[in-house]
C-alpha positions as CSV (number, residue, x, y, z in Angstrom):
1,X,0.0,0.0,0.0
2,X,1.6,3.2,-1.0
3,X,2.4,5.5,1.7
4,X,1.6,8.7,1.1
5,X,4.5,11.7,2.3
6,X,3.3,14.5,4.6
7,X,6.0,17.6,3.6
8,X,5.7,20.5,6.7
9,X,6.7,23.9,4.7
10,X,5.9,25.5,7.9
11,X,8.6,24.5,9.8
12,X,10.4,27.7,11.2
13,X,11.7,30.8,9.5
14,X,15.0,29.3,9.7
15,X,13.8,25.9,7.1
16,X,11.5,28.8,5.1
17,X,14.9,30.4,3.6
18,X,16.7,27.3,3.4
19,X,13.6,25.6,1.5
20,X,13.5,29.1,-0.7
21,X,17.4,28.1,-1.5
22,X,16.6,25.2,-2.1
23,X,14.0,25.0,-4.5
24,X,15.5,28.1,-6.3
25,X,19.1,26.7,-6.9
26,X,18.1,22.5,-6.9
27,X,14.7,22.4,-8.7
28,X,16.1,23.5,-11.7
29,X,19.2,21.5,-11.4
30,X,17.2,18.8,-10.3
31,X,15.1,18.3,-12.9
32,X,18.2,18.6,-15.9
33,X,19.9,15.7,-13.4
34,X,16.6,13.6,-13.9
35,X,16.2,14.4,-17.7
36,X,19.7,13.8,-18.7
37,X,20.8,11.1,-15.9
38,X,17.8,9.3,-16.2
39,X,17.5,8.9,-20.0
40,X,21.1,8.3,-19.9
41,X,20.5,5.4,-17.2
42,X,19.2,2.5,-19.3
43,X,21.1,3.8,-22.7
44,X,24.7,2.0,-22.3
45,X,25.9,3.9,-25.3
46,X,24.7,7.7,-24.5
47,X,27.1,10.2,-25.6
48,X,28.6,12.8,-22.7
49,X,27.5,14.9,-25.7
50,X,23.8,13.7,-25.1
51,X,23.7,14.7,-21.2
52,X,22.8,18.1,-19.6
53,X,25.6,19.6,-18.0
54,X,25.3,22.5,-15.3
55,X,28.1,24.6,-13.7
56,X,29.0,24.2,-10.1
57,X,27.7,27.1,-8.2
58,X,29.9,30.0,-7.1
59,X,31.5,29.6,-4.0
60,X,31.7,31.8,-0.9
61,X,35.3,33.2,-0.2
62,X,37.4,30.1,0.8
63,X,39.0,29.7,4.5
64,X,41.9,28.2,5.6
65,X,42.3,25.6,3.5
66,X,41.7,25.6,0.0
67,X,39.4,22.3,0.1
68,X,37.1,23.8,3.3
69,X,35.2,25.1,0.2
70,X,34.7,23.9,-3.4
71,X,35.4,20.9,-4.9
72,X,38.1,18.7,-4.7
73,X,38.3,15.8,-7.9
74,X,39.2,12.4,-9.3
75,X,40.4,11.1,-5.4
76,X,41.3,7.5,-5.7
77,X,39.2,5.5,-3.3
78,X,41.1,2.1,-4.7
79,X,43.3,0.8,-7.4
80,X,41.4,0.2,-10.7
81,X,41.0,3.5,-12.9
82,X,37.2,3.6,-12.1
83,X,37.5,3.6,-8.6
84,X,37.5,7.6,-8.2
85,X,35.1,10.1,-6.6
86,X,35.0,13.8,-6.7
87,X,33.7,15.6,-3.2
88,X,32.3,19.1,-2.8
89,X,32.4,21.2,0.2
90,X,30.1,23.6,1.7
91,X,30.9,27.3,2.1
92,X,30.9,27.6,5.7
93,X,31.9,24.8,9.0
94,X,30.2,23.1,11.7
95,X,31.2,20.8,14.6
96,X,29.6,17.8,12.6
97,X,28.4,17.5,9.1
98,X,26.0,15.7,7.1
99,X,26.7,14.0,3.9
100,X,25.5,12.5,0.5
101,X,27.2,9.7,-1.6
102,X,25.5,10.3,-5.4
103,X,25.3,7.2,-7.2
104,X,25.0,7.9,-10.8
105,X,22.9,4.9,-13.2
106,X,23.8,3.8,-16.7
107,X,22.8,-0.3,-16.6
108,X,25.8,-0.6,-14.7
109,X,28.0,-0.3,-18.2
110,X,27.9,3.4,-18.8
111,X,27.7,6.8,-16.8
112,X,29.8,9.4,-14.8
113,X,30.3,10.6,-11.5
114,X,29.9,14.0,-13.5
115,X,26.4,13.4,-14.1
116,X,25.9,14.3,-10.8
117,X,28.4,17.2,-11.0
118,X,25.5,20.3,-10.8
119,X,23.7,18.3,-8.0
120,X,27.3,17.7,-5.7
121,X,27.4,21.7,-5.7
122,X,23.7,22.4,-4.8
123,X,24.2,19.5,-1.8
124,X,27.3,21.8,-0.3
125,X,25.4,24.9,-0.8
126,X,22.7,23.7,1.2
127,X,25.3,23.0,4.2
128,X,26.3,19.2,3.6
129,X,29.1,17.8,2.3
130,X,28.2,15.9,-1.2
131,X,30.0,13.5,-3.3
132,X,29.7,11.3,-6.5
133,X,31.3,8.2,-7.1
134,X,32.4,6.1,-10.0
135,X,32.9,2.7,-10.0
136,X,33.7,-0.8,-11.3
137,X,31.0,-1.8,-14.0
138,X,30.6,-4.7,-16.6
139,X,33.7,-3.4,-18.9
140,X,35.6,-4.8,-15.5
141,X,33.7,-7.6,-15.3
142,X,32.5,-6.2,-12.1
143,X,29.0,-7.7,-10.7
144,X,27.2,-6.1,-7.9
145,X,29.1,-7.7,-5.1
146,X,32.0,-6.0,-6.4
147,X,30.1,-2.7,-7.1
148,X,29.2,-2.9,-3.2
149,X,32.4,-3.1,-2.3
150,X,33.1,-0.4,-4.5
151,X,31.0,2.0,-1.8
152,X,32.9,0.7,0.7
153,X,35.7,1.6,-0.4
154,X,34.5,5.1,-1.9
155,X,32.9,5.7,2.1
156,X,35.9,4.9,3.8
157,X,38.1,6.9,1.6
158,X,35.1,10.0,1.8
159,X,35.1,9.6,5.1
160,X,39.1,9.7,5.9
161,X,39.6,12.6,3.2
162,X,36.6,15.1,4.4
163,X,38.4,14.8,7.9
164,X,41.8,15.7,7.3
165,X,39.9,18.6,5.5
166,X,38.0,19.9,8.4
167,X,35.0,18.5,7.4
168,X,33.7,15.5,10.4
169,X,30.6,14.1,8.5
170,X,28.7,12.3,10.7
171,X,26.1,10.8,8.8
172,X,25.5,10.1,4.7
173,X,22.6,9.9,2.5
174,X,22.6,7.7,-0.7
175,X,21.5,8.9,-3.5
176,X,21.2,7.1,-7.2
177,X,19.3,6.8,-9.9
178,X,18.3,3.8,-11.9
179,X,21.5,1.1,-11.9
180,X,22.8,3.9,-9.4
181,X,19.7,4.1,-7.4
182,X,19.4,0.0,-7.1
183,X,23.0,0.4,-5.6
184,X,22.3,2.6,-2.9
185,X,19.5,0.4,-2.0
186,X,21.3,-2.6,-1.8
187,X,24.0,-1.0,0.2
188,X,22.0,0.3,2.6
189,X,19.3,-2.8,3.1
190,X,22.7,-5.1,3.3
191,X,26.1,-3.4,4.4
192,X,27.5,-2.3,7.9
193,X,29.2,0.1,7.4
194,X,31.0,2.5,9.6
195,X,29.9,5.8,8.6
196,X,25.9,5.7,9.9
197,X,23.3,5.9,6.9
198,X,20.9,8.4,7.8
199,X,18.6,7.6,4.8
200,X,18.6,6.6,1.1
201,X,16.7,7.7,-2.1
202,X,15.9,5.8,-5.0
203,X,14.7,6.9,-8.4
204,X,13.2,4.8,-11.2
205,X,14.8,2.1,-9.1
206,X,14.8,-1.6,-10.1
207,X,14.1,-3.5,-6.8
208,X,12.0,-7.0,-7.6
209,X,13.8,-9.1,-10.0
210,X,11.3,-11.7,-9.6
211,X,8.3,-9.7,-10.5
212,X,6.5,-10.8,-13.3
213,X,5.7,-7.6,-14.8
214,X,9.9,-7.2,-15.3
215,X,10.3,-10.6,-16.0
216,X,7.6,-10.9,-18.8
217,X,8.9,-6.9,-20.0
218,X,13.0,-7.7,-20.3
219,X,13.7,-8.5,-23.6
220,X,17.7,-10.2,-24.6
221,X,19.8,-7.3,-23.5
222,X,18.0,-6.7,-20.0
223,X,18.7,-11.0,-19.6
224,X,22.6,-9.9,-20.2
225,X,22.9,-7.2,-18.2
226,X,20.8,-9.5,-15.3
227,X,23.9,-11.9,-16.2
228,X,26.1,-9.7,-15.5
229,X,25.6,-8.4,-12.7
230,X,24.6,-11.3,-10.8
231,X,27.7,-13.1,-11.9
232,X,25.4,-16.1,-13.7
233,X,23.7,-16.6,-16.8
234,X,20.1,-15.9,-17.2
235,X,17.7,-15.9,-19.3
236,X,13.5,-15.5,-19.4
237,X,13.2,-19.6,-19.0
238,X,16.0,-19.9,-16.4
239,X,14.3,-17.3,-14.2
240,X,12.5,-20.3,-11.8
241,X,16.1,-22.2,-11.7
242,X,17.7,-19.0,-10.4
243,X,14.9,-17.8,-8.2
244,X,16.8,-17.8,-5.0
245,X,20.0,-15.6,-6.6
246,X,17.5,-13.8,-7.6
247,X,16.1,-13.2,-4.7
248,X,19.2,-12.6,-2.8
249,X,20.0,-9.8,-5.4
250,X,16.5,-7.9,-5.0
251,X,16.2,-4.7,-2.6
252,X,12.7,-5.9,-2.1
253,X,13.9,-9.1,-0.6
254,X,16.5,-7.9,1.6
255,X,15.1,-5.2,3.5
256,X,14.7,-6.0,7.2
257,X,13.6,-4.1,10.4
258,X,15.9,-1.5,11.5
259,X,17.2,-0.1,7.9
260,X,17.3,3.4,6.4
261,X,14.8,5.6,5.9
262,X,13.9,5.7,2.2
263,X,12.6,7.5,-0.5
264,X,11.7,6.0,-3.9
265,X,10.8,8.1,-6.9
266,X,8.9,5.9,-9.8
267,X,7.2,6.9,-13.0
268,X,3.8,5.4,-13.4
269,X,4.8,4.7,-17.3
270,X,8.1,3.5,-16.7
271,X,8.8,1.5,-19.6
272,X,12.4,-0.1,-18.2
273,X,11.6,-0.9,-14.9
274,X,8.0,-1.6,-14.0
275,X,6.2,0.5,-11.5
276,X,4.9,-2.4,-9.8
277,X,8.6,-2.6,-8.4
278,X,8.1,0.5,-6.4
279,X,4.8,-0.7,-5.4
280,X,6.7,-4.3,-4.3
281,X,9.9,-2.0,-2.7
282,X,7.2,-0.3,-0.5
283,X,4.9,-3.3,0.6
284,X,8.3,-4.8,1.6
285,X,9.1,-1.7,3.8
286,X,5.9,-1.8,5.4
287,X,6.2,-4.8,6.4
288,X,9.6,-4.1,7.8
289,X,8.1,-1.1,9.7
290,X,10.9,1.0,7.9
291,X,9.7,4.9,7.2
292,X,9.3,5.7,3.9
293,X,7.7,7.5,1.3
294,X,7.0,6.7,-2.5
295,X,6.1,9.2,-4.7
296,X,4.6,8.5,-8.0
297,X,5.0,10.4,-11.0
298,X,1.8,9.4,-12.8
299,X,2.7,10.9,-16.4
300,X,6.1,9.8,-16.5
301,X,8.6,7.3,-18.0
302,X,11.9,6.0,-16.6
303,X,12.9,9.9,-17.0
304,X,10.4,11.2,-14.9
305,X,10.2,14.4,-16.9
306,X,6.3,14.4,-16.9
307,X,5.7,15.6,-13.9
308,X,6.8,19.0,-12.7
309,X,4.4,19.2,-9.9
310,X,5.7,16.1,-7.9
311,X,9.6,16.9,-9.0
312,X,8.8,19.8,-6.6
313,X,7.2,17.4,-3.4
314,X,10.0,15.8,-4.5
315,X,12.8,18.0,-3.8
316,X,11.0,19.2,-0.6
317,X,10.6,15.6,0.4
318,X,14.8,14.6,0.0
319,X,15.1,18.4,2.0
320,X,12.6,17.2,5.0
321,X,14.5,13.6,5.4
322,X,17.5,15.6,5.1
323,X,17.1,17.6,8.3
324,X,15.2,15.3,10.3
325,X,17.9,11.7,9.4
326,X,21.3,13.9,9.0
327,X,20.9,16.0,12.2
């Protein structure tokens, strides 16, 4: 049963200018991320050329150090060329900060940490520490086991760096879209990691592997990515064989009492990933008494471009989880 989000935009003059800030500076962003990173997330061979690419906001005047504000690039979290994040500070301290890891999507064979580049700037503007990962995909025969450790890695080495800058996060927010977005979920339904999750957000998220609106939908190429990323072959008649790796691959199936809070973002005409995935990715988390919201876009495709109107709930939604799971 879908849960339906309650936003309070009357939550102290204090949250009324930093909502202002934020829907001025990250709707706008926002939405380009969703267009281009989203289009770009089940197309393997889009271009850079085909994605929309904002600049980083201006800075305030920089302290101390120069990586107390700004961005700070390509920091090797590990030893194979995709293992590399970029990390962008906000313009002014605190005692303890918040974070975001941003996942980007692709089908796990394409994408950039720089899709996310506009959105890593927005996050530090709004007073947390933001970062967006690469990682290990199908070119490195990497399957999602690998691409978990991957965020491991990438948190350890986020962690370790924004300290010996100045900047003690204390908790972090996952954040992906699509391939990107079925990461973060995994990670956080599955992982123990030292840096606290505070909350994680999902968008056009594949979660059910065993539903039979994705099964019946995936034509050849959806089997091989499958294959690949679970590390065996699959294919529409194996499905029942392989139910239990399946399974143990799924979001929807891992989720237990006692993980993040999430939010999932789902277009009602997703053509790549079903929307009765969302709708199986929340029953699972009501049943697991975890809070969450799901917020449908009900014109939308995997892009979720349709749908100005719940972009904006949206944004305000990811704000309101913010400050209440990164305090």
């Amino acid at each position: 049963m879908t849960h339906v989000p309650t936003v309070d935009l009357t939550v102290g003059e204090e949250n009324e200018v930093t909502l202002r800030r934020f829907r001025r500076a990250f709707v706008l962003v926002m939405c380009a991320v969703l267009v281009a990173g989203l289009v770009s997330a089940c197309s393997a061979g889009a271009s850079k050329n085909s994605r929309t690419t904002d600049p980083t906001p201006a800075w305030a005047t920089p302290s101390v150090s120069p990586y107390t504000t700004g961005e700070k690039s390509n920091i090797a979290y590990g030893p194979n060329a995709a293992q590399k994040m970029d990390i962008c500070y906000p313009p002014t301290r605190s005692q303890t900060t918040g974070a975001f890891l941003l996942i980007h999507g692709g089908s796990w064979a394409s994408g950039d940490k720089s899709d996310f580049e506009s959105l890593c700037g927005v996050v530090a503007r709004l007073g947390y520490v933001g970062a967006t990962m690469n990682y290990r995909m199908f070119d490195s025969h990497a399957t999602y086991a690998d691409m978990l450790a991957d965020i491991d890695l990438a948190l350890a080495t986020y962690t370790d760096t924004a300290r010996q800058d100045g900047w003690p996060i204390s908790k972090v927010a996952l954040m992906g879209v699509s391939a990107g977005a079925y990461l973060a979920l995994m990670y956080a339904y599955t992982r123990q990691p030292a840096l606290p999750i505070g909350f994680v957000v999902g968008m056009s998220t594949p979660t059910d592997f065993l539903d039979p609106a994705l099964i019946d939908s995936a034509d050849a190429s959806q089997y091989t990515e499958l294959s690949n990323l679970v590390g065996v072959d699959l294919s529409k008649e194996s499905v029942e064989a392989r139910q239990a790796t399946l399974e143990s691959a799924s979001p929807a199936y891992r989720v237990q009492k006692g993980a993040p809070p999430t939010i999932l973002a789902h277009g009602a005409k997703d053509s790549v990933v079903p929307y009765s995935n969302a709708l199986s990715m929340a029953a699972r988390l009501a049943i697991a008494g975890v809070p969450y919201d799901l917020l449908t876009y009900p014109n939308s495709d995997h892009n979720l471009a349709d749908d100005p109107d719940v972009s904006n709930r949206f944004l305000s939604l990811v704000l309101s989880y913010a400050t209440r799971y990164l305090a």
